[in-house]
C-alpha positions in Angstrom: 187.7 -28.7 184.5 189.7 -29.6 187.4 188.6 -29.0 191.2 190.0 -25.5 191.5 188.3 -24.6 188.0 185.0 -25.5 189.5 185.5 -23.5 192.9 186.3 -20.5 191.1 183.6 -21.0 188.3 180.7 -22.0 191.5 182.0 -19.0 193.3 181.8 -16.2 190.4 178.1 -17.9 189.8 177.0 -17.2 193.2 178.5 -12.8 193.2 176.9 -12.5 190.3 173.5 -14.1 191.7 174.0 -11.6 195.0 174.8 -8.5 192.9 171.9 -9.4 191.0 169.5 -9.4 193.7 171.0 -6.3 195.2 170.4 -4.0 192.2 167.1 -5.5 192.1 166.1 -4.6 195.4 168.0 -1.2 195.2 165.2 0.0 192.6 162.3 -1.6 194.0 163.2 0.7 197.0 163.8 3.2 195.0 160.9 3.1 193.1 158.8 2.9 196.6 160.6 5.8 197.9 159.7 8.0 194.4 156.0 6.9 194.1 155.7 8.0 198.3 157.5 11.5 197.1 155.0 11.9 193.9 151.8 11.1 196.5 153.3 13.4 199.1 153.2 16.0 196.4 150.1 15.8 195.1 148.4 15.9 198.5 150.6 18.4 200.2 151.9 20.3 197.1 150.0 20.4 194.0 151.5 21.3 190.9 148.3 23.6 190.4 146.0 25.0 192.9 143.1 23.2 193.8 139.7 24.7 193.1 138.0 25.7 196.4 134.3 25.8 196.3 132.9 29.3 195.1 129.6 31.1 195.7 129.9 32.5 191.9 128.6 29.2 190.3 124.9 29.3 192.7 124.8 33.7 192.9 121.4 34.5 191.3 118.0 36.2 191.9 115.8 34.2 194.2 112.7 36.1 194.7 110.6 39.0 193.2 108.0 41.3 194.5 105.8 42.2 192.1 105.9 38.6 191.0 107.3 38.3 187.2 104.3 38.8 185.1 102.3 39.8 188.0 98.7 41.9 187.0 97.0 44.4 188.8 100.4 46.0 190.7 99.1 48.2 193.0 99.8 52.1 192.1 101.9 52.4 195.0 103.6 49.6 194.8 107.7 49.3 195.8 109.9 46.5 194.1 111.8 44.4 195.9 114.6 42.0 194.7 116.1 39.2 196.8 119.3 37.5 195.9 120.7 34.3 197.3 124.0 36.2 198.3 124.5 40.2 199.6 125.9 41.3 196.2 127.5 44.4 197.1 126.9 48.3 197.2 127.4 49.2 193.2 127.0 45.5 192.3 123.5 45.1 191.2 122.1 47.5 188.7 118.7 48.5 187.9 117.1 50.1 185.1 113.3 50.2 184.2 110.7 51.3 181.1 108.6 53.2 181.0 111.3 55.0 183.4 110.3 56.4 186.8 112.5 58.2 189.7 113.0 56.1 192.0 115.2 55.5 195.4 117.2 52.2 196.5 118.6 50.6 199.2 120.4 47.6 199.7 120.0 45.7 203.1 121.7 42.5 202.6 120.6 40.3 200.2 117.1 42.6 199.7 117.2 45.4 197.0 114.1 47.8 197.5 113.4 49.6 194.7 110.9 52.3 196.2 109.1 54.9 193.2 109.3 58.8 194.3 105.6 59.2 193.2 102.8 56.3 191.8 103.1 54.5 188.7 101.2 54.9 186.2 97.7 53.3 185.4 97.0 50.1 183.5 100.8 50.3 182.8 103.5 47.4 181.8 106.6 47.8 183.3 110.0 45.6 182.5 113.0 46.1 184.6 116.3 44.8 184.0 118.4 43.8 186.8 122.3 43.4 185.4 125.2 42.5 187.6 128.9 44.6 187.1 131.3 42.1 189.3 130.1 38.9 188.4 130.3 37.3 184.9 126.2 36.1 185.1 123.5 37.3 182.1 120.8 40.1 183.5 117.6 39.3 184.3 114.2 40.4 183.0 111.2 41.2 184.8 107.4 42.6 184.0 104.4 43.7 185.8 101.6 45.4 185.3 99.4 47.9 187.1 96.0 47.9 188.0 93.6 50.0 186.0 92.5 50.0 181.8 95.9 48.7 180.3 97.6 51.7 178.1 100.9 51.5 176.7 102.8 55.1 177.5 105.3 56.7 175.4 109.0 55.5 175.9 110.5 57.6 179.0 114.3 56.1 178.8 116.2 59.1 178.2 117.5 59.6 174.9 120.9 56.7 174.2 119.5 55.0 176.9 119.6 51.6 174.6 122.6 52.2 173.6 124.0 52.7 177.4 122.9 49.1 178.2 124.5 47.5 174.8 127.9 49.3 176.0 128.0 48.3 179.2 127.1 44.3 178.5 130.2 44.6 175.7 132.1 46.4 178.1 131.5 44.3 181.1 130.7 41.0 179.9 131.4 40.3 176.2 130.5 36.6 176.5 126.6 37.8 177.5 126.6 40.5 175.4 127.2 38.1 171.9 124.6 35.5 173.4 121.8 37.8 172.9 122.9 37.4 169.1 122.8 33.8 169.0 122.0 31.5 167.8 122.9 32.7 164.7 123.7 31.1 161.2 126.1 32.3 157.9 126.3 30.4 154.3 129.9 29.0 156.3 129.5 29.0 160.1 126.9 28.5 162.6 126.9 29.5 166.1 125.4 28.4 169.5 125.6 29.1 173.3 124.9 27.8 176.6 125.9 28.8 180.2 128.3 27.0 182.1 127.5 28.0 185.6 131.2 26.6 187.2 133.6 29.2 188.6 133.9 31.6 186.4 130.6 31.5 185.0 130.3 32.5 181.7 128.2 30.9 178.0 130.2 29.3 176.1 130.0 29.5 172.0 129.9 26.3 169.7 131.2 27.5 166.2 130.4 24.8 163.3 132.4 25.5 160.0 130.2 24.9 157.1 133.1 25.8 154.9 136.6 25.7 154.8 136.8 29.7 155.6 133.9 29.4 158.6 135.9 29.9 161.4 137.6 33.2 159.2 134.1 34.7 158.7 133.2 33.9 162.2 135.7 36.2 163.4 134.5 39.2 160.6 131.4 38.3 161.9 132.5 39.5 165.2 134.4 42.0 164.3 131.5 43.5 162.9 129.9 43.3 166.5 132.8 45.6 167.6 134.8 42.7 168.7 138.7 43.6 169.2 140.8 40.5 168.7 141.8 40.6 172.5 138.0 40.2 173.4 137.4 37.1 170.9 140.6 35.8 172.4 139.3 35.8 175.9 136.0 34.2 174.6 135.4 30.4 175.5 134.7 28.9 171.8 135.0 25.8 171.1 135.1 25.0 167.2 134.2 22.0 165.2 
């Protein structure tokens, strides 16, 4: 290789070498400029909205008067239901048995429940408190009045049952089926629990004991008058 050879071999060596280390620079800058895009977007705009923190999840009953359970109510006697949150004129429903006439009023987060005339003698009462705009199970409550304990004749009007079993599967399916579980077939078995995050709601555990389980679970339901579009909107997870 004579002296020009060399020159022109040295000096191709050496462009090569500086196109190299252009490209290479090139991405790294463009990799730095894609990675500060992707971070600017998932502080500034997220591909999905981020979950603010709700009231739903902590919404509940905080106090009773009678206490739950409570003996020797006095006659005259008013109830009076405290929730953590105002839950809203129409929100919070109350039914009782035996059944009574009865006035309310709702003053912030206090529901009075006041009885047009004394309660009965020696009597239990249960009242049910249910919710219509929020996805949270009712709530159970008993006392009992003072005098000899008698249990009195059902008052509910007639269909009255049947009223409350409408509106949970009307209003909220999910707390509706738990009352039916746990429950177990030859071919499924079913659970629930409540998950109190935003939306609260129970969730259903399905077990297939059989290769048609998760088919009979669904006649099962069915047979609870469960359209398809309300098992659809049901959180069930299968195994």
């Amino acid at each position: 290789m004579n002296k020009i050879q060399k020159i022109i071999f040295i000096s191709s060596a050496l462009l090569i070498l500086i196109l190299l280390v252009l490209l290479l620079t090139k991405k790294n800058n463009s990799g730095n400029t894609e990675n500060n895009s992707n971070n600017n977007n998932i502080y500034n705009n997220p591909s999905q909205p981020v979950a603010n923190p709700t009231t739903l999840s902590t919404y509940k009953i905080i106090a009773v008067s009678p206490s739950d359970e409570e003996k020797n109510v006095p006659q005259n006697s008013f109830i009076q239901i405290t929730f953590n949150l105002p839950p809203g004129e129409g929100n919070a429903e109350f039914t009782v048995a035996p059944a009574f006439e009865f006035t309310s009023e709702l003053n912030n987060n206090q529901l009075t429940v006041t009885p047009l005339s004394l309660l009965a003698e020696g009597t239990k009462y249960t009242y049910i408190v249910k919710f219509k705009n929020q996805i949270l199970p009712s709530r159970t409550y008993t006392f009992t009045t003072t005098g000899e304990f008698s249990i009195l004749p059902d008052t509910q009007p007639s269909g009255a049952a049947e009223f409350e079993e409408n509106f949970q599967k009307e209003n909220h399916p999910d707390v509706f089926l738990s009352n039916f579980t746990p429950y177990s077939a030859d071919s499924f078995s079913v659970s629930s629990e409540f998950i109190p995050v935003q939306p609260g709601h129970f969730r259903f555990t399905v077990t297939s004991l059989s290769s048609s389980g998760r088919q009979d679970f669904h006649d099962w339901l069915r047979s609870l008058d469960f359209t398809d579009s309300r098992i659809s909107a049901l959180d069930i997870l299968y195994m």
